[in-house]
C-alpha positions as CSV (number, residue, x, y, z in Angstrom):
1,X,-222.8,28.9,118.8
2,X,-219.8,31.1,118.6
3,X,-220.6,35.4,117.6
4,X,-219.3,36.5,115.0
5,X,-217.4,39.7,116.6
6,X,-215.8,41.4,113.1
7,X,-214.5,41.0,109.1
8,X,-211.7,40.5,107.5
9,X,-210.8,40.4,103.9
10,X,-208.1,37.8,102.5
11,X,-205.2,40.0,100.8
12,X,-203.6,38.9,97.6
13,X,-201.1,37.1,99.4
14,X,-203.5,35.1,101.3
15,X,-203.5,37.2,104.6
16,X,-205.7,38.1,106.9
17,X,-206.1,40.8,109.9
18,X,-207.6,39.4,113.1
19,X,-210.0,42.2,114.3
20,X,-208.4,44.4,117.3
21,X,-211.6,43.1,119.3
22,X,-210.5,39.4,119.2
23,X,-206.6,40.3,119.6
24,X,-207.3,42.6,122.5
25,X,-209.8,40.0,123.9
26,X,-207.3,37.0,123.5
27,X,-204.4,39.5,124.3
28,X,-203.0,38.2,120.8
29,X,-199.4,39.7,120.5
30,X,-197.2,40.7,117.1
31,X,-195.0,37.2,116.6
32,X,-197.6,35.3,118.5
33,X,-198.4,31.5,117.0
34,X,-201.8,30.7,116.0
35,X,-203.0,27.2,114.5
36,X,-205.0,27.1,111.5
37,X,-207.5,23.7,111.3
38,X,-209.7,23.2,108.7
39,X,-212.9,21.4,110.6
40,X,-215.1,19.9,108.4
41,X,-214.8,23.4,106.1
42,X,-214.8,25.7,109.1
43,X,-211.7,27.2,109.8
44,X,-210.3,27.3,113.2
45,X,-207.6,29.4,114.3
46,X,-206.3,28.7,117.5
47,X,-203.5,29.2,120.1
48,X,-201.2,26.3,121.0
49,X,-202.3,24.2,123.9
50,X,-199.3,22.7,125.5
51,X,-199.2,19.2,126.3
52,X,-200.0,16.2,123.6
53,X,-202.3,18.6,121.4
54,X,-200.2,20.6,120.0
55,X,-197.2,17.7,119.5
56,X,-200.1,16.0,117.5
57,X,-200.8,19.6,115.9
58,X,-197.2,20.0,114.7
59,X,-196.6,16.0,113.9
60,X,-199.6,15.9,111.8
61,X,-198.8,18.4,109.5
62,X,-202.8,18.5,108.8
63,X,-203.4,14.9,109.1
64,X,-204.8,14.9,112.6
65,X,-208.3,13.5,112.3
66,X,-211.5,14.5,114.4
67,X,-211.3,12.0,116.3
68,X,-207.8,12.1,117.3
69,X,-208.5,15.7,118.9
70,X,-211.6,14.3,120.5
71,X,-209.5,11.1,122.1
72,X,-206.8,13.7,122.9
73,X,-209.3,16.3,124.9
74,X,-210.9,13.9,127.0
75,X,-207.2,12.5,127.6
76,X,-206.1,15.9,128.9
77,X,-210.0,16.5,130.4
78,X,-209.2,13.4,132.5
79,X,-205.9,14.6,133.3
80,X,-207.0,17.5,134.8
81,X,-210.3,16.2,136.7
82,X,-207.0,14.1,138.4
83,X,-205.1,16.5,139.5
84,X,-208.1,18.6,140.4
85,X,-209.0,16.1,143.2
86,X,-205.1,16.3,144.7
């Protein structure tokens, strides 16, 4: 299970701060792109992957299912076990 590691408050305009812990930590940058995924009601933000994910990400348009991301990681999962033998 993921720690919770700060709090933010959604503004009027439906912003939100990512805590200087996580941005240092990630070494998230001002104009930096972030995903937002609702999962099941938790909400994800993430950075793009490149590769398939994030054409799927941006395609979708938030009609990517669960199991389209699953199918998708152990794609890339086998991809790299691959070239890890090389």
């Amino acid at each position: 299970m993921s720690d919770i590691i700060g709090k933010t408050t959604v503004t009027e305009k439906g912003q939100i701060t990512i805590p200087i812990e996580i941005r240092q930590k990630e070494g998230i940058k001002p104009n930096d792109e972030l995903f937002v995924v609702d999962a099941d009601g938790a909400i994800v933000i993430t950075r793009p992957q490149k590769g398939k994910l994030v054409q799927l990400f941006r395609q979708a348009s938030g009609l990517i299912t669960h199991e389209d991301i699953r199918k998708l990681r152990r794609e890339n999962e086998a991809s790299l076990a691959k070239k890890m033998k090389k």
